[in-house]
C-alpha positions in Angstrom: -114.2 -23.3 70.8 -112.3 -21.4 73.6 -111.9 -17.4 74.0 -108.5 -16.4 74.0 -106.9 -16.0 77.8 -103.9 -13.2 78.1 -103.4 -15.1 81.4 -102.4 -17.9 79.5 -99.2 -19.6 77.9 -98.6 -21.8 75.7 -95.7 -23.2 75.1 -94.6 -25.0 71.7 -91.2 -26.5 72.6 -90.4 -29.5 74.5 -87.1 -30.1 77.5 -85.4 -27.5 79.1 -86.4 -24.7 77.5 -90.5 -26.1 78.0 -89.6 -26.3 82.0 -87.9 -23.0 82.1 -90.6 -21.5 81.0 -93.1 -22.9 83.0 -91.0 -21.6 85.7 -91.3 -18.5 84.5 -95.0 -18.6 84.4 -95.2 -19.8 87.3 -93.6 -16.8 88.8 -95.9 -14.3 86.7 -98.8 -16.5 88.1 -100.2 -17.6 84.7 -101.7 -20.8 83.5 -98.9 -22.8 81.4 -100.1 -25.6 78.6 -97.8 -27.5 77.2 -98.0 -28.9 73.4 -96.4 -32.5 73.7 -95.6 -34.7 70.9 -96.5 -39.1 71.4 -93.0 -39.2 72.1 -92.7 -37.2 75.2 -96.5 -38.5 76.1 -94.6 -39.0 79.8 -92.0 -36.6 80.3 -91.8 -35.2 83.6 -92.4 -31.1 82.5 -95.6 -31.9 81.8 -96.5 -32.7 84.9 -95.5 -29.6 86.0 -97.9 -27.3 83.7 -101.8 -27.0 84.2 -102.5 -28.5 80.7 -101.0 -30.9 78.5 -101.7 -31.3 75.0 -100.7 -34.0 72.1 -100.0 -32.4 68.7 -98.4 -35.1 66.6 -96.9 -37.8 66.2 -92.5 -38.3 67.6 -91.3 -36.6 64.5 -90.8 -32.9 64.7 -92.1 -32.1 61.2 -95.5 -33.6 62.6 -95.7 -31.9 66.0 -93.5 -29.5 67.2 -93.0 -28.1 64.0 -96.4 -28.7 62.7 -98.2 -24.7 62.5 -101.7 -25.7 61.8 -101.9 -28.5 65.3 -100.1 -25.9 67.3 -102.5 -23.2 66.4 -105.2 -25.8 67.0 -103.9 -26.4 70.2 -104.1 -22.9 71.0 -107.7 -22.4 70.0 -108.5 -25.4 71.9 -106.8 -24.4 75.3 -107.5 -20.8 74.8 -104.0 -19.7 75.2 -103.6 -15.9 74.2 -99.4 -16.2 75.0 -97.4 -18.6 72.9 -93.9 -19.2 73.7 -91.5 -20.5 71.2 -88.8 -21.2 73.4 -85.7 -21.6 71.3 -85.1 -23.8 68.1 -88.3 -25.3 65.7 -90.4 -22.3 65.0 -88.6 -19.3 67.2 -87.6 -17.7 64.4 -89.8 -18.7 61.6 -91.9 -15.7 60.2 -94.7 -18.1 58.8 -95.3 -19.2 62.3 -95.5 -15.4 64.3 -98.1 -14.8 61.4 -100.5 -17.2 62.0 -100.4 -16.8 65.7 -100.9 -12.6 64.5 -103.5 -13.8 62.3 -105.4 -15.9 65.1 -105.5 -12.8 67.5 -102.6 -14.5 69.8 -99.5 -12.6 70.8 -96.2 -14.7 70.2 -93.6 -13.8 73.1 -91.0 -12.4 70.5 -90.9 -9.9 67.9 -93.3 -9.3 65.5 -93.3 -11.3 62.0 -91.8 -8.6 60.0 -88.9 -7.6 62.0 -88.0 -11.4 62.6 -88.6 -11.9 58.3 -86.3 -8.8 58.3 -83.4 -9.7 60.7 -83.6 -13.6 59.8 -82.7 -12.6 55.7 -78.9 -11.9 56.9 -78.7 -9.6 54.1 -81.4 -7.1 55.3 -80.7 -7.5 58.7 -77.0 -6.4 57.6 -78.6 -3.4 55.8 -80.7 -2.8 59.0 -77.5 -3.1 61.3 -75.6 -0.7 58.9 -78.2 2.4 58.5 -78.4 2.4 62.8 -74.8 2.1 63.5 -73.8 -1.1 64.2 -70.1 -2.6 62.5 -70.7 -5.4 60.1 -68.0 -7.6 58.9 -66.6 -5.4 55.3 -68.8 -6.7 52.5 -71.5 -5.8 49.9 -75.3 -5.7 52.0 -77.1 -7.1 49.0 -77.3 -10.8 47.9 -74.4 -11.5 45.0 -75.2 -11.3 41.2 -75.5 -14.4 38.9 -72.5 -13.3 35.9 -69.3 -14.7 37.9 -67.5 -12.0 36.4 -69.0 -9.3 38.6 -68.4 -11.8 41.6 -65.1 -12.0 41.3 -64.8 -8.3 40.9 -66.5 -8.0 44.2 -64.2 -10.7 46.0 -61.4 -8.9 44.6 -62.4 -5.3 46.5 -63.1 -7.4 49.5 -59.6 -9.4 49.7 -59.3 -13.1 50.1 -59.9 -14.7 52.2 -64.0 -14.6 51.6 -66.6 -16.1 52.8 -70.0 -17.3 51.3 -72.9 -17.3 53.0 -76.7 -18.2 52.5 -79.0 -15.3 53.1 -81.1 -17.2 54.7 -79.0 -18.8 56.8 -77.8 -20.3 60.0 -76.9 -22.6 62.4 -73.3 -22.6 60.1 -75.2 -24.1 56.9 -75.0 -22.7 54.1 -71.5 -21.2 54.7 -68.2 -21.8 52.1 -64.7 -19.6 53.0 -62.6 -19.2 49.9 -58.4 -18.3 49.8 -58.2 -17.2 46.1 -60.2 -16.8 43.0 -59.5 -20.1 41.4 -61.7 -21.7 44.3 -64.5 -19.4 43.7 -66.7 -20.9 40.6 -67.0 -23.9 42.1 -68.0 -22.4 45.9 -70.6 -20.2 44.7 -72.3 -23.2 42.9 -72.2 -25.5 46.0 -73.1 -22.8 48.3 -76.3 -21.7 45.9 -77.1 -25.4 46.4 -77.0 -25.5 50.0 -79.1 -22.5 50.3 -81.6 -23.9 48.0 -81.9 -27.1 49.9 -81.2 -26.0 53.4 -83.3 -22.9 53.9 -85.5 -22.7 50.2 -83.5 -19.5 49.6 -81.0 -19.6 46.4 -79.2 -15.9 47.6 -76.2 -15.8 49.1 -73.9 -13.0 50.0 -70.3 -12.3 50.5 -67.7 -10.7 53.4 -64.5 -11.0 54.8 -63.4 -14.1 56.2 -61.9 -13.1 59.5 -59.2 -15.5 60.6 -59.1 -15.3 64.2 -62.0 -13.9 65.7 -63.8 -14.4 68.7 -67.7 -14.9 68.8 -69.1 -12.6 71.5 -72.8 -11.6 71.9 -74.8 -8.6 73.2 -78.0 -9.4 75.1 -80.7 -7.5 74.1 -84.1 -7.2 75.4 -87.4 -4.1 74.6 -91.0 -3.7 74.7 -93.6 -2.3 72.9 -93.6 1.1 74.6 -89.8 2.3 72.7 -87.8 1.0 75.8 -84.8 -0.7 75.1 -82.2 -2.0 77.0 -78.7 -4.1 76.5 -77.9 -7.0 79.6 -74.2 -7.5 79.0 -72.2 -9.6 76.8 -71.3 -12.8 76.5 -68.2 -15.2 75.0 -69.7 -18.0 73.0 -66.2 -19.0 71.3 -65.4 -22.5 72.4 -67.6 -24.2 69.8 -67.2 -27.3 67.3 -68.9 -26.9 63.4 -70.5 -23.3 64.7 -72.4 -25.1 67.7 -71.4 -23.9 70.9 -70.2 -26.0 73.9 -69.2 -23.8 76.5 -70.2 -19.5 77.4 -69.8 -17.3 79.3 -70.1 -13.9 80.8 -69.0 -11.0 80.5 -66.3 -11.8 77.2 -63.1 -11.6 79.2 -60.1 -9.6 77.9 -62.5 -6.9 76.0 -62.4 -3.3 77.3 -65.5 -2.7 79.1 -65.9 0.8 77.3 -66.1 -0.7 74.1 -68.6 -3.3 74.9 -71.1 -0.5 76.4 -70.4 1.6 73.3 -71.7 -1.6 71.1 -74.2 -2.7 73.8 -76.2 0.9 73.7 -75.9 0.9 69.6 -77.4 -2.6 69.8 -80.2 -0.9 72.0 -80.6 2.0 69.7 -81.1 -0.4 66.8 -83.9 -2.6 68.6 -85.7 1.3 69.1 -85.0 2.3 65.3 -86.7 -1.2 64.0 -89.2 -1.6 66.5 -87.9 -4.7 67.7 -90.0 -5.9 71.1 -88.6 -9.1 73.3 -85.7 -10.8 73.8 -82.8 -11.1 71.4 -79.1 -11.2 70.7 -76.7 -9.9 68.6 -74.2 -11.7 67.5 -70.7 -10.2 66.7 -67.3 -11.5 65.0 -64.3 -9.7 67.5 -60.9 -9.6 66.6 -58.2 -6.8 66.2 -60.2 -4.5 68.8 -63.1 -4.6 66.6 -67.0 -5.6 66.8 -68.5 -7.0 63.2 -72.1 -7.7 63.3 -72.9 -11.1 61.8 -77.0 -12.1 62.8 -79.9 -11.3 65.7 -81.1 -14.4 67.1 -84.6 -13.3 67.3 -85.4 -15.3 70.6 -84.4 -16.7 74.0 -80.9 -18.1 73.5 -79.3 -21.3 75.3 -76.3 -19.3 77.1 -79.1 -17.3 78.2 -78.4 -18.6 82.2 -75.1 -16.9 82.1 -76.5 -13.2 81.6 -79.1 -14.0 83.7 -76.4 -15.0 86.6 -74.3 -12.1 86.2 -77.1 -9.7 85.9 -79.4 -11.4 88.5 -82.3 -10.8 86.2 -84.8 -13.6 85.2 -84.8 -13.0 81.4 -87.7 -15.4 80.6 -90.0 -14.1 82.7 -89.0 -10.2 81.7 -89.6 -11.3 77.8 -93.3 -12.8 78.6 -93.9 -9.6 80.8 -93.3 -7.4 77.9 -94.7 -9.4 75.5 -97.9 -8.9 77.7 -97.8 -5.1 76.8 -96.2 -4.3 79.9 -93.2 -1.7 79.4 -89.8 -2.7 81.4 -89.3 -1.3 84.7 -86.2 -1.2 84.7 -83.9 2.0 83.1 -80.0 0.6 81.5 -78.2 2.8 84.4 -80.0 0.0 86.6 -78.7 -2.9 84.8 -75.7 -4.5 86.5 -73.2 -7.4 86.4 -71.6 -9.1 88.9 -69.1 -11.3 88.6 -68.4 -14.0 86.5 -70.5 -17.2 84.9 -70.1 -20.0 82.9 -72.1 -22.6 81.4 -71.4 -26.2 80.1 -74.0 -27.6 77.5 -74.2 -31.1 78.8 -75.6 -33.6 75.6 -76.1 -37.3 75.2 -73.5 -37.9 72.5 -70.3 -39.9 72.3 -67.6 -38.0 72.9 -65.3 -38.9 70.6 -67.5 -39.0 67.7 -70.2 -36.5 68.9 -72.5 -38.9 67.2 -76.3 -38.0 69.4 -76.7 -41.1 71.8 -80.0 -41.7 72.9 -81.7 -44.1 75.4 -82.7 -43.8 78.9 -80.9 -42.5 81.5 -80.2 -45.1 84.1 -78.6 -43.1 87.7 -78.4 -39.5 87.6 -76.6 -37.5 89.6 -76.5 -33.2 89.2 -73.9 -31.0 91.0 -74.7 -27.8 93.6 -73.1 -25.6 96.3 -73.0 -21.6 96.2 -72.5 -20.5 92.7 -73.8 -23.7 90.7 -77.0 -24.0 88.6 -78.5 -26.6 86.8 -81.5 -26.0 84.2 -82.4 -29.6 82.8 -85.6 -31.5 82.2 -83.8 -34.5 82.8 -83.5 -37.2 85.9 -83.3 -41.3 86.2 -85.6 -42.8 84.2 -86.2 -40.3 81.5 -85.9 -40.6 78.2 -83.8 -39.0 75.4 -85.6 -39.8 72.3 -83.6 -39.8 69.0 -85.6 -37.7 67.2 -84.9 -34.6 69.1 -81.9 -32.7 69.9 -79.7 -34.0 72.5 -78.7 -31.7 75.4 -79.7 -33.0 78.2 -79.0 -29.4 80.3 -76.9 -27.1 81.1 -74.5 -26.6 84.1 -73.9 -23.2 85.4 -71.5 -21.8 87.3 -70.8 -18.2 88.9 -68.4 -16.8 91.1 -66.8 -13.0 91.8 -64.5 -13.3 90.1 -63.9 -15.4 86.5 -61.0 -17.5 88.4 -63.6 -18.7 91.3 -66.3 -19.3 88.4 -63.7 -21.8 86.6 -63.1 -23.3 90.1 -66.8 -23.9 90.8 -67.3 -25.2 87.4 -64.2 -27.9 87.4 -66.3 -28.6 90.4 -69.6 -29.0 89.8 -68.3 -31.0 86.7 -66.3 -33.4 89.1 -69.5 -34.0 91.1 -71.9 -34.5 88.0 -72.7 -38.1 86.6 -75.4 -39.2 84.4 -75.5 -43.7 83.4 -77.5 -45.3 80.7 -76.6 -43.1 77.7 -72.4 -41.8 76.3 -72.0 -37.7 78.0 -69.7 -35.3 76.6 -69.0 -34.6 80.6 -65.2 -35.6 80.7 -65.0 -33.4 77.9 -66.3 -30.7 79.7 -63.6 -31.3 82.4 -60.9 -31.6 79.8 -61.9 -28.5 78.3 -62.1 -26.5 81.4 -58.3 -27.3 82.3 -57.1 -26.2 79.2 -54.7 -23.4 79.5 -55.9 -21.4 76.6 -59.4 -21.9 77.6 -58.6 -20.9 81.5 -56.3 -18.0 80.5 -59.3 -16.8 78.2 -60.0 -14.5 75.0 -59.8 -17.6 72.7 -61.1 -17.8 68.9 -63.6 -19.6 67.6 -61.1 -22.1 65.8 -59.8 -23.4 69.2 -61.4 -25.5 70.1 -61.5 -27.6 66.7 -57.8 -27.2 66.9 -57.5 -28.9 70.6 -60.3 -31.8 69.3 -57.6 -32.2 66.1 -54.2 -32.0 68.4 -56.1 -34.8 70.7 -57.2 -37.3 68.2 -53.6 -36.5 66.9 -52.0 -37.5 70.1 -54.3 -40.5 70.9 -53.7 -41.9 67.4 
């Protein structure tokens, strides 16, 4: 049995996110373990940390998602940090409580506030009683007699959408145009929640039509300091996963987005939220509707941090050390213009995951470009993971110069052995409603439909 070491990370998450936080400790000068499953046995980031670990077995269920081996492997290594990362257990209150129950500090909130903002409905009631707009609808889950459903619905207008209180990741999620479709949705939907996320409650709001999905970064510590990092378009994204962000969300007044940002920062105060997180809005008509806090280090995180010049990562595990920020919001600025292409290992036609080992890999650079991936030739993307291979980011001064260097970076990027959704990324960046910005969430499903249309 080991003593439990401040000065020491662990990290519970595998790829990209695994090495860019090793980076991070690296930079803080801790010591980094890694918790691997037999599957990545040989990846390449764990050469890069000062202790590996095997917790399982390739599937998730029996490694990375596996609470009682991870905690294990933090008695063993001595790790007082653990580091979620994004994804399997970053926002699963079961999982911050045994590391509180062991004596560890998780680098996130604490396991109450991330029960609290992770039930939509009483993160909607939280959002609500500190100021921040929510999309119109009840905050409480939705009563069994149908009767009193439909009354509700009725108040609210059609369209409505259903969603699981527990929910995410755009499970659990049903819109209905008029009452006759509204029996049947609330049964399915109860279902879904049930199965999906062991939660049978669902709730109701507006179904907003054309909105836009923009974000506020948020980040606080322990000490009441809070601050908001900009804002962020995360629009351009097929069956609620995104492909492409960016920052700031062009087209929005910049008055408007400070108004929400410093509301967003006044709510992580009021709930005593500590770390980093986002909060994520619907947009449309000039107007900001809450709809969830991710609870952890987001993806599109690279895009803030490029604008902002701020290493996000490294700020989260600082704080969740105790230490209070240094920096005051009047400090926080952004330059420019970023934005980042998720690069996976799917087909893209089909988006069906793909698999394999990458044969020849090539990644782009030049002033402006970054690359965050795990990846190179020779690695492997297993099929029982997710699979983004990285992320390609570009910034420039101005959101014109940031397209240019992305179309580039794009151009120069090539990866052999497994299907890329690349050329769809260079597609997508010479799309005139993408380049002239401010699209909605529904375009890009529109432009996949209109292109299969005109294939066929």
């Amino acid at each position: 049995m080991t003593g439990i070491d401040m000065d020491s990370l662990l990290v519970v998450n595998r790829g990209e996110i695994a090495l860019r936080i090793i980076r991070a400790c690296r930079r803080l000068g801790l010591r980094v373990v890694c918790a691997h499953s037999e599957a990545d046995r040989d990846a390449a980031w764990l050469r890069l940390a000062d202790q590996a670990i095997c917790v399982g077995p390739a599937p998730a269920a029996k490694s990375y998602l596996n609470i009682p081996a991870l905690m294990a492997a933090a008695e063993v290594t001595g790790a007082g940090l653990i580091h979620p990362g994004y994804g399997f257990l970053s926002e699963r209150p079961e999982f911050a409580r045994a590391v509180e129950a062991a004596g560890r500090v998780l680098v996130g909130p604490s396991s109450d506030v991330m029960a609290m903002m992770g039930d939509k409905v009483q993160a909607k009631r939280a959002m609500l009683a500190t100021g921040v707009p929510c999309v119109p609808g009840p905050d409480s889950v939705l009563p069994d007699d149908l009767a009193n459903v439909r009354r509700i619905a009725a108040e609210i207008g059609y369209p409505i959408i259903l969603k699981a209180a527990g929910g995410g990741g755009g499970r659990g999620m049903r819109v209905v145009h008029k009452d006759a479709e509204l029996a049947d949705a609330l049964v399915v939907t109860r279902q879904e929640a049930s199965r999906f996320f062991g939660n049978p409650g669902i709730y109701i709001e507006k179904f907003l039509q054309k909105p836009r999905h923009v974000e506020i970064q948020v980040l606080a510590d322990r000490h009441g300091n809070a601050l908001w990092l900009g804002d962020r378009d995360c629009s351009m994204q097929r069956r609620h996963q995104k492909l492409i962000e960016e920052a700031p969300a062009p087209g929005i007044d910049r008055a408007l987005i400070a108004e929400i940002g410093a509301r967003c920062a006044a709510s992580c105060r009021e709930i005593g939220y500590t770390g980093a997180g986002t909060f994520e809005f619907l947009y449309e008509d000039g107007q900001f509707h809450f709809i969830e806090m991710n609870t952890r280090i987001q993806v599109e995180h690279p895009v803030t941090e490029m604008v902002t010049g701020l290493d996000i990562v490294a700020m989260q595990i600082d704080v969740a050390r105790g230490n209070a920020l240094e920096l005051t919001q009047d400090q926080i600025r952004c330059d420019g213009h970023a934005i980042e292409c998720r690069i996976n290992a799917e087909d893209p036609e089909t988006f069906a995951p793909g698999p394999g080992r990458i044969t020849a890999m090539h990644m782009p650079g030049g002033p402006g470009v970054r690359v965050d991936t795990h990846a190179a030739a020779g690695a492997e993307i297993p099929a029982s993971y997710d699979s983004m291979i990285g992320k390609i980011i570009a910034h420039g001064p101005t959101r014109a110069e940031a397209l240019a260097r992305a179309r580039a970076a794009l151009a120069e990027a090539r990866i052999e052995g497994v299907p890329t959704n690349i050329a769809l990324h260079r597609q997508l960046l010479d799309d005139p409603g993408f380049s002239a910005g401010g699209v909605s969430i529904h375009h890009l499903e529109r432009w996949l439909t209109e292109r299969r249309a005109s294939d066929g």
